[in-house]
LUMNU-284639 format. One line per 5 residues: number of its first residue (from 1); for each residue x, y, z of N, C-alpha, C. Coordinates in Angstrom, 2 decimals. Layout:
N
NUM = X/Y/Z/X/Y/Z/X/Y/Z; ... $
% end
This chain:
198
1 = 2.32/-2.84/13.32/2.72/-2.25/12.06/3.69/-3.22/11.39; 3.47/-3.77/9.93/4.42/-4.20/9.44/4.37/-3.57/8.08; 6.25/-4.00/7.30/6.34/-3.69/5.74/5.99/-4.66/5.15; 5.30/-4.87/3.83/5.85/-5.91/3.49/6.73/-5.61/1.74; 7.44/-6.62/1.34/7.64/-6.01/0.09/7.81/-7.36/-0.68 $
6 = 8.00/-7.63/-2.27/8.27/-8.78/-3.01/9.63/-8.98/-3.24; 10.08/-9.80/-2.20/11.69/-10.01/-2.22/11.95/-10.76/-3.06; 11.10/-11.80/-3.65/11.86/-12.78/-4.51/11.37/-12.83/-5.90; 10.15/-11.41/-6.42/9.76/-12.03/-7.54/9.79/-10.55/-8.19; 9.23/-9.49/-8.68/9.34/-8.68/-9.52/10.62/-7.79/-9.34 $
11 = 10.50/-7.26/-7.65/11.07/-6.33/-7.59/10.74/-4.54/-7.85; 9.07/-4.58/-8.05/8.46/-3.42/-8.50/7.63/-2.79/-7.44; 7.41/-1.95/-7.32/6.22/-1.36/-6.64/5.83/-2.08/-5.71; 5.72/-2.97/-5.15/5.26/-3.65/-3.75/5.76/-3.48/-2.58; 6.43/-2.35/-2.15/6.40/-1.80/-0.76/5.01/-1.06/-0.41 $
16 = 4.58/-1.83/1.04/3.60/-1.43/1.85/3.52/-1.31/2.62; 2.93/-1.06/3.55/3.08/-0.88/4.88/1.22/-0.83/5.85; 1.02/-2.24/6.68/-0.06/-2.32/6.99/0.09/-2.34/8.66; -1.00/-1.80/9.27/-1.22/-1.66/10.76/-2.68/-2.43/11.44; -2.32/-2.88/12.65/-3.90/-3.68/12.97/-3.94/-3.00/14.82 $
21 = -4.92/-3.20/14.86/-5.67/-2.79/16.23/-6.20/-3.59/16.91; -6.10/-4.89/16.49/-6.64/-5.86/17.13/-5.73/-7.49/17.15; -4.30/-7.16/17.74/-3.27/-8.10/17.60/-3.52/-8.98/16.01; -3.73/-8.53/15.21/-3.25/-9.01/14.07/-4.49/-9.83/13.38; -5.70/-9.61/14.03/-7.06/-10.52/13.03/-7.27/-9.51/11.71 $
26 = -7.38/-8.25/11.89/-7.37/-7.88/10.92/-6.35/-6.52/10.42; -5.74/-6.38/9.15/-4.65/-5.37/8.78/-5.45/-4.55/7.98; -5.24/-3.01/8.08/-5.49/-2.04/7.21/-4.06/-1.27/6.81; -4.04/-0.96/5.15/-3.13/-0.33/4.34/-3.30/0.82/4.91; -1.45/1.21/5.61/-1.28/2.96/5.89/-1.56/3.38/4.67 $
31 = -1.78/4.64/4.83/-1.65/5.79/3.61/-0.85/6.65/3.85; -0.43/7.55/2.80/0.60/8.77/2.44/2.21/8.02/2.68; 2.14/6.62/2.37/3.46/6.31/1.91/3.71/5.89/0.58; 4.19/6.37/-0.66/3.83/6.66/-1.81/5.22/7.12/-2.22; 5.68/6.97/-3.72/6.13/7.89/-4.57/6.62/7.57/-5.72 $
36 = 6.77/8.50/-6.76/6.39/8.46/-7.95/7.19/7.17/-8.52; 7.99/6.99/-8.42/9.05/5.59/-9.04/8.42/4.37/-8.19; 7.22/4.60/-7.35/7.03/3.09/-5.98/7.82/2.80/-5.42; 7.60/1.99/-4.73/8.36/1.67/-3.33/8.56/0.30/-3.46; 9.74/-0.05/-2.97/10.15/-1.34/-2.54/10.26/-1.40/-1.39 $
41 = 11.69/-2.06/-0.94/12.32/-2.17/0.35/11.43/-1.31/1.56; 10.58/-1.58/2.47/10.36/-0.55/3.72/11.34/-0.76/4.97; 12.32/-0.27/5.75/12.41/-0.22/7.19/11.83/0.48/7.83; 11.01/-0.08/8.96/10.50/0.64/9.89/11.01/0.91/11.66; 10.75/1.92/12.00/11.47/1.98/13.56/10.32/2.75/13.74 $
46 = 10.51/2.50/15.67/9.21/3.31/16.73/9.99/3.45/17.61; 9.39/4.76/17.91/9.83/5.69/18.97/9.62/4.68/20.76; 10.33/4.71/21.24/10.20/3.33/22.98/9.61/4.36/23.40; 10.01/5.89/23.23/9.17/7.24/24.18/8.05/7.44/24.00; 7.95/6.92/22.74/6.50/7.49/22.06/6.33/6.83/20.90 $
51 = 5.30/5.21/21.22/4.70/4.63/20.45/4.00/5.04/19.05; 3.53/5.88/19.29/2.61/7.07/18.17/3.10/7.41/17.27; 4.80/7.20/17.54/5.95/7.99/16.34/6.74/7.28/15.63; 6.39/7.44/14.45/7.00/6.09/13.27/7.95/6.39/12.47; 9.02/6.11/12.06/9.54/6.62/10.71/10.14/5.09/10.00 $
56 = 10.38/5.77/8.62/10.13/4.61/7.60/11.34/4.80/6.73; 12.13/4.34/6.25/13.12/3.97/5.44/12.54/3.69/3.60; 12.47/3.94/2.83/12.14/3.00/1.80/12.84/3.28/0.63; 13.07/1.87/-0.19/13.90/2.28/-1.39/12.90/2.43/-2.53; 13.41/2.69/-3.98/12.47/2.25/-4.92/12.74/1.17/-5.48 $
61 = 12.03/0.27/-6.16/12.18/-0.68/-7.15/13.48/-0.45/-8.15; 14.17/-1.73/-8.01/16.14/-1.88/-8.64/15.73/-1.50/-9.86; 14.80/-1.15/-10.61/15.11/-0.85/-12.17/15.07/0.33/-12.29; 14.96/1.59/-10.77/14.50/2.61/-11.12/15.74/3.73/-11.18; 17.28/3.30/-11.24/18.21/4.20/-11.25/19.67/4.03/-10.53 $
66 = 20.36/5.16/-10.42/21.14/4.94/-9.25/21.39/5.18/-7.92; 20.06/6.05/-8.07/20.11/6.22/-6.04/18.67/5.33/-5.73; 19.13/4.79/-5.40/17.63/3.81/-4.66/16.58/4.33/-3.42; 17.25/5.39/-2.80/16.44/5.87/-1.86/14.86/6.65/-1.96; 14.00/5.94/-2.13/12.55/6.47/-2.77/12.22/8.09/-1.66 $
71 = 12.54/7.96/-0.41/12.24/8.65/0.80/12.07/7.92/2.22; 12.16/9.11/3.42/12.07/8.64/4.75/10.43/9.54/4.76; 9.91/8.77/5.86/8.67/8.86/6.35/8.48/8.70/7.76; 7.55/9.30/8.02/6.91/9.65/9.48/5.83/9.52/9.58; 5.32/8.71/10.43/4.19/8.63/11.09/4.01/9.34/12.53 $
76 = 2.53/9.97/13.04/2.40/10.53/14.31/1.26/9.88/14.92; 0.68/8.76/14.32/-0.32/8.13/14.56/-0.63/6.43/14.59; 1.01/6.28/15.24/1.17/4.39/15.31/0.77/3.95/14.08; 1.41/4.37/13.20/1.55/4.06/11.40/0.16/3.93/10.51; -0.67/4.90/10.99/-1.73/4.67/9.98/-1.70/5.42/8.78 $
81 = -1.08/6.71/9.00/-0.57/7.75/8.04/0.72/8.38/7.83; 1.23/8.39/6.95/2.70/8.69/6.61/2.22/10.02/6.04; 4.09/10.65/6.60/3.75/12.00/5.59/5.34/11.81/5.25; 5.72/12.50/4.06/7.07/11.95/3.31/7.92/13.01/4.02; 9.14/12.77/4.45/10.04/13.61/4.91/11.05/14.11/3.45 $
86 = 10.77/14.15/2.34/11.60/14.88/1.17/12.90/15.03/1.47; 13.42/14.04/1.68/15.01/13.66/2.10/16.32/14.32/0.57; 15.28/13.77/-0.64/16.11/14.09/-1.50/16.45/15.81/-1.58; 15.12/16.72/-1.40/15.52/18.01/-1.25/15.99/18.69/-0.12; 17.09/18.23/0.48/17.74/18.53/1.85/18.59/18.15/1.84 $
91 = 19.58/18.97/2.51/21.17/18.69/2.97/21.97/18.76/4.31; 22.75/17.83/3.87/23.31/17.68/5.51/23.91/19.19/6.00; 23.78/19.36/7.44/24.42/20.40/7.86/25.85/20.97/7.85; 26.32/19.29/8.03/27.87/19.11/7.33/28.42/19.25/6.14; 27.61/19.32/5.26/27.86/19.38/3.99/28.12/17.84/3.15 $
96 = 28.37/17.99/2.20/28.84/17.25/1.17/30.09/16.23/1.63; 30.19/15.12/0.79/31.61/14.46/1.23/32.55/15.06/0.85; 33.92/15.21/1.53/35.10/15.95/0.92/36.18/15.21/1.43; 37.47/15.47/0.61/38.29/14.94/1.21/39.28/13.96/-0.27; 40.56/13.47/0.60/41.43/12.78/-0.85/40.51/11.43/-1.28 $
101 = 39.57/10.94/-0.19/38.85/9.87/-0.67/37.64/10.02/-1.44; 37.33/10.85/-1.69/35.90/11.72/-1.92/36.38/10.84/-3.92; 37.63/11.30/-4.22/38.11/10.59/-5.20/37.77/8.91/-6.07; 37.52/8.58/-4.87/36.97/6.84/-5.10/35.90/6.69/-4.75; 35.13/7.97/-4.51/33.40/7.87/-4.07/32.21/8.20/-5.81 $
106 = 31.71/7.07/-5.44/30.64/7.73/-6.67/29.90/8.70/-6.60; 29.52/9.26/-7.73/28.82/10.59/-7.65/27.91/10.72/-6.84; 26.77/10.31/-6.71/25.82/10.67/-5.67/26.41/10.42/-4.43; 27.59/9.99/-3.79/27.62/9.68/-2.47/29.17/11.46/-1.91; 28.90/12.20/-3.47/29.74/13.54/-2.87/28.63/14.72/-2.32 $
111 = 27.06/14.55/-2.88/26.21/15.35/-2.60/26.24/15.19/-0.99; 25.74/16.19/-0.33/25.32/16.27/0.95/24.05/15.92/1.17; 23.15/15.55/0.08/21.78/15.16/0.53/21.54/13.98/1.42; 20.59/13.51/2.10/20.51/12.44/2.99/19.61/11.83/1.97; 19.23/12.11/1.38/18.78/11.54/0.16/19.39/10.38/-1.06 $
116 = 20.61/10.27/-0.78/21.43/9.16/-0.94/22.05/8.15/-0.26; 21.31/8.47/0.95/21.75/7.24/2.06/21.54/5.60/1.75; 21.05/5.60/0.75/20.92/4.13/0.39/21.64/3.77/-0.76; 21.96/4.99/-1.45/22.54/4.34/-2.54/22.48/3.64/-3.26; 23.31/3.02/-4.40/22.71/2.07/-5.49/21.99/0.94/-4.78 $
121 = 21.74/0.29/-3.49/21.79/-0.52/-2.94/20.35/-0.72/-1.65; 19.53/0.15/-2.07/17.95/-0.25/-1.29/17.60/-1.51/-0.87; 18.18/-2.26/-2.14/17.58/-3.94/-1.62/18.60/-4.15/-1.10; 19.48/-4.13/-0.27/20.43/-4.69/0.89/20.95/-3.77/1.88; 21.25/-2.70/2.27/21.31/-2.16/3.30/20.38/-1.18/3.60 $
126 = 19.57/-1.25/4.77/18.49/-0.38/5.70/18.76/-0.56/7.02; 18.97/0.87/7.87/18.91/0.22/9.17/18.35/2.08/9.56; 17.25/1.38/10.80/16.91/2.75/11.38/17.12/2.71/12.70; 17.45/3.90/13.34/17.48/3.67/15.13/16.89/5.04/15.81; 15.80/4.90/16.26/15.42/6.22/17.10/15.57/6.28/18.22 $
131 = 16.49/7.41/18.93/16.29/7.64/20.66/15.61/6.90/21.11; 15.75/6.36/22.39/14.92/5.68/22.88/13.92/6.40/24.02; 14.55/7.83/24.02/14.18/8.90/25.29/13.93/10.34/24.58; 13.95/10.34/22.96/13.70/11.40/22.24/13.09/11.31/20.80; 11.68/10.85/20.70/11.09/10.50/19.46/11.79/11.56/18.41 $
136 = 12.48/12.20/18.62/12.31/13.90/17.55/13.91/13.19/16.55; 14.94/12.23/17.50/16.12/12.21/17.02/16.26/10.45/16.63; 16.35/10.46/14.71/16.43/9.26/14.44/17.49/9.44/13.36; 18.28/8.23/13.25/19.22/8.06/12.35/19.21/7.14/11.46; 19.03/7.20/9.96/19.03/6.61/8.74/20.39/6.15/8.27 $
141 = 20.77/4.60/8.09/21.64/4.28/8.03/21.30/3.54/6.51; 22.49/3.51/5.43/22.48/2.57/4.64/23.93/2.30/3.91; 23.86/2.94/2.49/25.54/1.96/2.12/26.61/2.45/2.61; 26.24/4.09/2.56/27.65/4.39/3.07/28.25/5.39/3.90; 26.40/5.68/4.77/26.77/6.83/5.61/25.96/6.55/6.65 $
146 = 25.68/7.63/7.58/24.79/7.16/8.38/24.34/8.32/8.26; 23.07/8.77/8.73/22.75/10.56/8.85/21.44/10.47/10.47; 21.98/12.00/10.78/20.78/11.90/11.93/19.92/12.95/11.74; 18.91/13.28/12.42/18.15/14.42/12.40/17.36/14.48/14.20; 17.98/15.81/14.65/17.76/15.86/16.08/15.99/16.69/16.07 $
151 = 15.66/17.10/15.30/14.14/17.78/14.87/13.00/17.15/14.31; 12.92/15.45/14.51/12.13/14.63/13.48/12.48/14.88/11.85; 13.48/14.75/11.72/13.30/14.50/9.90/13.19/16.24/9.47; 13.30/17.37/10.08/13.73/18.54/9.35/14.72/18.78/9.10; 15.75/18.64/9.73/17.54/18.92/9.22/18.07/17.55/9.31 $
156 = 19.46/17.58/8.30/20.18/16.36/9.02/21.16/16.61/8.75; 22.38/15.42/9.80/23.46/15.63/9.58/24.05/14.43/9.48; 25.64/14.70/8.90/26.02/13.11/8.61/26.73/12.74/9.59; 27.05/11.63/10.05/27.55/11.30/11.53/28.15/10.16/11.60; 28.52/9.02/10.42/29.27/8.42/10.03/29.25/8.21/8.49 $
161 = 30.60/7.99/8.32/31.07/7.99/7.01/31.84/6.65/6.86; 31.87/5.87/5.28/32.63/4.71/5.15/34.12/5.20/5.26; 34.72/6.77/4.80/35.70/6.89/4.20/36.05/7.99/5.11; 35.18/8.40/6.25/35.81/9.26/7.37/35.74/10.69/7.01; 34.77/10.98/5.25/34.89/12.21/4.68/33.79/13.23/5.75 $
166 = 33.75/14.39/5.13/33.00/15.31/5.45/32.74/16.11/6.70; 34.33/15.31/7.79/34.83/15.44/9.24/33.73/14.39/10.13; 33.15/13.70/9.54/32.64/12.68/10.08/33.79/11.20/10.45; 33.01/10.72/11.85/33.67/9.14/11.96/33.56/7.85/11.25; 34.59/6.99/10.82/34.47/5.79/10.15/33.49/5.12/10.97 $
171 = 32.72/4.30/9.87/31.70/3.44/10.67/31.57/1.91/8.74; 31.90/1.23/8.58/31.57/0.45/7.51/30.56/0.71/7.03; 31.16/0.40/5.44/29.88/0.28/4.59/28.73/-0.55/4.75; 27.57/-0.55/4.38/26.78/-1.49/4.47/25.74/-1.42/5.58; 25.13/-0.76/6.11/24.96/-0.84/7.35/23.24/-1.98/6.75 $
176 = 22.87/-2.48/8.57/22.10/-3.14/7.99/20.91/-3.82/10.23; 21.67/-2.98/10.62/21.18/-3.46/12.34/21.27/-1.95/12.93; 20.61/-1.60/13.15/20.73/-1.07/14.94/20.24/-1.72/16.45; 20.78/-1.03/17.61/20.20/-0.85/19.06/21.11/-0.14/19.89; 20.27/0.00/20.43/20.56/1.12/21.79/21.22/0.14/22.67 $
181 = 22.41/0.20/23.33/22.52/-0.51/24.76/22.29/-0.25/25.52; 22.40/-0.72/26.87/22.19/-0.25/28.37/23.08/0.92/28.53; 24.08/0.93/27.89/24.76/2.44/28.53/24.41/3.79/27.33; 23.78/3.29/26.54/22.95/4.64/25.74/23.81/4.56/24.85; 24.40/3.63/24.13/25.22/4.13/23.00/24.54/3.40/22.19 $
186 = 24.41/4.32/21.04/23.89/3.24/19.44/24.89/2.57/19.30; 24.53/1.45/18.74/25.11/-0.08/18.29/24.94/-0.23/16.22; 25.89/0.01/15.91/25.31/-0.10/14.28/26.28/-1.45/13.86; 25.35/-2.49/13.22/25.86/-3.27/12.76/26.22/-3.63/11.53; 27.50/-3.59/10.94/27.48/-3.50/8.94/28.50/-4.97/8.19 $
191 = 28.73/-4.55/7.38/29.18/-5.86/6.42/30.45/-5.87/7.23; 31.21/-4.95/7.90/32.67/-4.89/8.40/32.67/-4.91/10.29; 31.42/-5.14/10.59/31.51/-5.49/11.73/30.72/-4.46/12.84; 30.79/-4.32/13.85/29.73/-3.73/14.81/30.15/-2.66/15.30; 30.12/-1.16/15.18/30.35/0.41/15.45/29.09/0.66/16.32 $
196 = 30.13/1.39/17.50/29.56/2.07/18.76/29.61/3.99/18.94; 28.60/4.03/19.28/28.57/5.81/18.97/29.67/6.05/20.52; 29.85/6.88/20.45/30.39/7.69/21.41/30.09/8.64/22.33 $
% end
């Protein structure tokens, strides 16, 4: 499975996402990854438990606003078909950002939706990390939060914050790496340096 997208020339609609069955002689275009503004930026992550289980990160094309996050996606079929996880109509369990810093946060980053996890900023921070022992629990990381969902992509919650709001832990802006270590802790890597889950 790979994304590909046009990093250096329009900037429009050219997020894709192609899969092969035969180490790479020939690629066929997934379907049901789509949406109405197009796609840019894709991250992709796979389940280590379960090959079969895909999810997808994607922004839209930079001319299309101020939240860049187009949607997260799932695959159940080693990425031949996506179905959209509607990130924008959903909210964290935690709620909304709050707090005296909430003050120096831009508007979309006080909503509770996970639907702003990318923020003005699709073309530079994406990072995904799924269980490595639980296809169901993956976490979407981008400018300035992190969010998880322990149900595949039906609820989520926020689980790091740049500004420590919403009773969530500091973790830097920017995020842009994950991995799992040997002792089971996610590893998130961002513009301010490398955060370990707990």
């Amino acid at each position: 499975v790979a994304s590909f997208s046009d990093r250096l020339g329009s900037y429009t609609n050219t997020g894709q996402v192609w899969t092969t069955s035969d180490g790479g002689a020939t690629w066929t275009k997934a379907t049901g990854m789509t949406h109405s503004a197009g796609l840019w930026r894709i991250s992709l992550g796979a389940a280590a438990s379960n090959l079969q289980t895909l999810y997808a990160l994607a922004s839209k094309p930079l001319a299309s606003g101020a939240i860049e996050t187009a949607d997260g996606y799932k695959s159940l079929d080693g990425g031949r078909t996506w179905t959209a996880l509607n990130l924008a109509g959903k909210n964290h369990t935690n709620g909304a950002a709050g707090g005296f810093a909430e003050l120096f946060a831009p508007a979309w980053a006080k909503t509770g939706s996970p639907g702003t996890v990318l923020g003005g900023q699709g073309f530079y921070n994406h990072a995904i990390a799924i269980d490595p022992t639980d296809p169901n629990r993956v976490y979407f990381s981008g400018q300035l939060y992190t969010t998880m969902s322990t149900d595949g992509g039906n609820s989520w919650k926020r689980v790091t914050d740049w500004m420590a709001q919403a009773s969530t832990p500091y973790a830097h802006a920017d995020a842009h790496c994950t991995t799992w270590g040997p002792d089971g802790a996610l590893y998130l890597g961002s513009d301010g340096g490398i955060f370990k889950s707990t």
